[in-house]
C-alpha positions as a Markdown table, in Angstrom:
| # | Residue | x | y | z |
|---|---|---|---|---|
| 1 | Unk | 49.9 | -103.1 | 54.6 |
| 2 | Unk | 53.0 | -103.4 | 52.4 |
| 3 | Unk | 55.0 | -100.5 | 50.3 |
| 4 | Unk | 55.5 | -101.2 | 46.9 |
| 5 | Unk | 58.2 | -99.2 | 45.6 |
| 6 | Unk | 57.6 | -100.8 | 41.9 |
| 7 | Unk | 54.3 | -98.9 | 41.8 |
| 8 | Unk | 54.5 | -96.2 | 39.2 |
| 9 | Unk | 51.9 | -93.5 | 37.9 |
| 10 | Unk | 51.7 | -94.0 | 33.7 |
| 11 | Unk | 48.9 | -92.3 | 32.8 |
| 12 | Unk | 45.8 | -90.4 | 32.9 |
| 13 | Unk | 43.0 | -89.5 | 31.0 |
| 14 | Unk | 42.4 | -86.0 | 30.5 |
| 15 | Unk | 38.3 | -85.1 | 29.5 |
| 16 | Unk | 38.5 | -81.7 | 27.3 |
| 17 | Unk | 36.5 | -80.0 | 24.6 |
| 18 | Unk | 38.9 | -80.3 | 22.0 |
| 19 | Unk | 42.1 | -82.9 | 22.2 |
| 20 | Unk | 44.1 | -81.2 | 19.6 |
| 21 | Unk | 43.7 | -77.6 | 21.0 |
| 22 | Unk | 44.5 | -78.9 | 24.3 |
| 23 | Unk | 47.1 | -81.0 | 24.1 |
| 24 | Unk | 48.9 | -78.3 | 21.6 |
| 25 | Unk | 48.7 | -75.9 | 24.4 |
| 26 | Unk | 49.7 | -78.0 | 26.7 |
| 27 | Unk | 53.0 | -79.4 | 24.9 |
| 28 | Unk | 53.8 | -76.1 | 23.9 |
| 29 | Unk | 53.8 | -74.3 | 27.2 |
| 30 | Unk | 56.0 | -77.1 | 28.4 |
| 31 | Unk | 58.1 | -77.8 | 26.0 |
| 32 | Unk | 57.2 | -81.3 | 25.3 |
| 33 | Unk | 55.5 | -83.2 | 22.3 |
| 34 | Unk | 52.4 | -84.2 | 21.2 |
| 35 | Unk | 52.4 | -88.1 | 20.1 |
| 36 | Unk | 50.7 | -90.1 | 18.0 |
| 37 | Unk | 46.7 | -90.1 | 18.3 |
| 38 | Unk | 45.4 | -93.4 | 20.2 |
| 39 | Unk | 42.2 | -94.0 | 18.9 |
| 40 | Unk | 40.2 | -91.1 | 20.6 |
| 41 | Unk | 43.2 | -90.3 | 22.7 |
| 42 | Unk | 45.9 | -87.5 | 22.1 |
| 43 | Unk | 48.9 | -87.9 | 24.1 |
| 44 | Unk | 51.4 | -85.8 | 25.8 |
| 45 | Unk | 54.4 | -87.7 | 27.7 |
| 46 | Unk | 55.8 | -85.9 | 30.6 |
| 47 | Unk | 60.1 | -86.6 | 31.3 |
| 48 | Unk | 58.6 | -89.2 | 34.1 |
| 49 | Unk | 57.5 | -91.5 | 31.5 |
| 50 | Unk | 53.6 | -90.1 | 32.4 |
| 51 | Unk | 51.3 | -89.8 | 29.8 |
| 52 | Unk | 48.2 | -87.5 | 29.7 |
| 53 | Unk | 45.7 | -88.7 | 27.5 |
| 54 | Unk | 43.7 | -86.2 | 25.9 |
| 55 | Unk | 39.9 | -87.4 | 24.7 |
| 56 | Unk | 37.1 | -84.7 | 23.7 |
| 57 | Unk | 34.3 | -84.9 | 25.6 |
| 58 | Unk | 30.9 | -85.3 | 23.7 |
| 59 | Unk | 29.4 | -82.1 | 23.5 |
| 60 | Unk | 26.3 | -82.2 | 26.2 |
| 61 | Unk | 29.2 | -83.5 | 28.6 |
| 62 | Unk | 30.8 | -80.8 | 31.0 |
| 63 | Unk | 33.9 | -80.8 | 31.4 |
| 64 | Unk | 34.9 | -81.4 | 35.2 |
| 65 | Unk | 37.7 | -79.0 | 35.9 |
| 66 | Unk | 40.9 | -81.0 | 37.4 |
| 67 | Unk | 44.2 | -79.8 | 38.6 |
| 68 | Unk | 47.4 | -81.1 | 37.3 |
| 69 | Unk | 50.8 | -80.2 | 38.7 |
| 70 | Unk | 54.2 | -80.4 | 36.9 |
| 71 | Unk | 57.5 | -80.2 | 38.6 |
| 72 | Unk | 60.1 | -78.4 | 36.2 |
| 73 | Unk | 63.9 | -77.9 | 36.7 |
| 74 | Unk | 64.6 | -74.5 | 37.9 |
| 75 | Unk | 66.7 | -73.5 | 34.9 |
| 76 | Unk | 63.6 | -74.6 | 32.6 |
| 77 | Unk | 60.8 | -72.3 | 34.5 |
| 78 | Unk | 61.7 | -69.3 | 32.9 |
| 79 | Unk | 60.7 | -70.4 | 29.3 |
| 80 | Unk | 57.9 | -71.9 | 30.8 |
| 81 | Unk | 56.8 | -69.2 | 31.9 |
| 82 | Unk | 57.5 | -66.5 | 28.9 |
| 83 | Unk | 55.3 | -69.0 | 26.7 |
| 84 | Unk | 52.6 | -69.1 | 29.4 |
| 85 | Unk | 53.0 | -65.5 | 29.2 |
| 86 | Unk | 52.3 | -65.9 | 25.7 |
| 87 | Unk | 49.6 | -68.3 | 25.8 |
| 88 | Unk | 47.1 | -67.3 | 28.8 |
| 89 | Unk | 45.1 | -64.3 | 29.6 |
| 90 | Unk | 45.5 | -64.6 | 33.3 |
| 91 | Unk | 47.8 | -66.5 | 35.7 |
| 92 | Unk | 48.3 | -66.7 | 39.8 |
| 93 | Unk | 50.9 | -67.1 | 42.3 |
| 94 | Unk | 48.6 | -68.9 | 44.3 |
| 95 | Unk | 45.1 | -71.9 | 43.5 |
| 96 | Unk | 43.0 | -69.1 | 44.9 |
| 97 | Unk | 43.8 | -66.9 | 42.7 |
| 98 | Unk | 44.2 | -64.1 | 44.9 |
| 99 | Unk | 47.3 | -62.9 | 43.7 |
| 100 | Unk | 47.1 | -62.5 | 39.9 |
| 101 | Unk | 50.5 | -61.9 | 37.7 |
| 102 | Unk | 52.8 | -63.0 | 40.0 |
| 103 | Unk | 54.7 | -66.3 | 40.6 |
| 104 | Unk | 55.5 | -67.7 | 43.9 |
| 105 | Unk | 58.3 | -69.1 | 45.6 |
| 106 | Unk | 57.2 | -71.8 | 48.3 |
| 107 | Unk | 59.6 | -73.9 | 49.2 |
| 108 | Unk | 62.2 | -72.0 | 47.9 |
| 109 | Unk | 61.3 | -72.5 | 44.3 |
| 110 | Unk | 59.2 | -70.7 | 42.0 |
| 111 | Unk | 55.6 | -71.6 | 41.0 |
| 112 | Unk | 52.7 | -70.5 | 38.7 |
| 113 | Unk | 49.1 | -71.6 | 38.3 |
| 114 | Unk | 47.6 | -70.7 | 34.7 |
| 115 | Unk | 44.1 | -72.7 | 33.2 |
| 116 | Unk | 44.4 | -75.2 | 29.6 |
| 117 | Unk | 41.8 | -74.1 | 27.4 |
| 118 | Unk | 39.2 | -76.5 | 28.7 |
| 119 | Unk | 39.2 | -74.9 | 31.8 |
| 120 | Unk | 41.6 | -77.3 | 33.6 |
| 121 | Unk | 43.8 | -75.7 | 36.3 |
| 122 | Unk | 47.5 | -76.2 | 35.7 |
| 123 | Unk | 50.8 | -75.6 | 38.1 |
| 124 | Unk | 54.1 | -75.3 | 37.0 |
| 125 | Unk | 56.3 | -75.4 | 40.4 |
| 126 | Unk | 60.0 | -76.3 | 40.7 |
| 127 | Unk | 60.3 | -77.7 | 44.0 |
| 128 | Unk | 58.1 | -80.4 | 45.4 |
| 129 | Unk | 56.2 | -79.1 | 48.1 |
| 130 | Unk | 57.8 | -79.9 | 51.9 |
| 131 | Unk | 61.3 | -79.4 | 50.2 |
């Protein structure tokens, strides 16, 4: 089996109930932009050159909850954090929620897991995980 080192992530589709709502929230929390619709795709370009592509799902389709991680600069992660503040109802320091309003700091950096609208489960962290 051989590495390739040219392989890259781009993109992803992301099933929600509404694309606008979603990828509003999502841009906003971040700090990033919404683009340009795609025909039924709204997208949201992370500083990696990924793109998450929002589509609403028809509405007697479920949407399947995901998780989707985002590694921020340190100096970033407080802003992020005042507007997810802002934006969400409930957030965790940890994916089993056990330990609601509080951040953690695994790895030595801080982290935060909050849902999107649509139910999706979303971390914020600002060191990869193992370093």
């Amino acid at each position: 089996m051989s590495t390739h080192t040219s392989v890259e992530f781009n993109h992803t589709i992301v099933g929600v109930r509404d694309r606008e709502q979603s990828a509003a929230f999502l841009a906003r929390v971040l700090g990033l932009e919404v683009g340009a619709a795609w025909g039924p795709f709204l997208p949201v370009s992370t500083g990696n050159g990924v793109t998450l592509d929002f589509a609403t799902l028809p509405p007697h389709v479920e949407v399947t909850p995901q998780h989707y991680a985002f590694l921020v600069p340190e100096e970033a992660f407080d802003g992020i954090f005042a507007r997810i503040r802002e934006e969400c109802d409930e957030f965790w320091a940890d994916p089993a929620r056990s330990r609601p309003g509080q951040i953690n700091h695994n790895d030595g950096g801080r982290g935060v897991y909050f849902l999107d609208p649509s139910g999706h489960y979303l971390e914020v962290i600002t060191r990869s995980y193992g370093g």
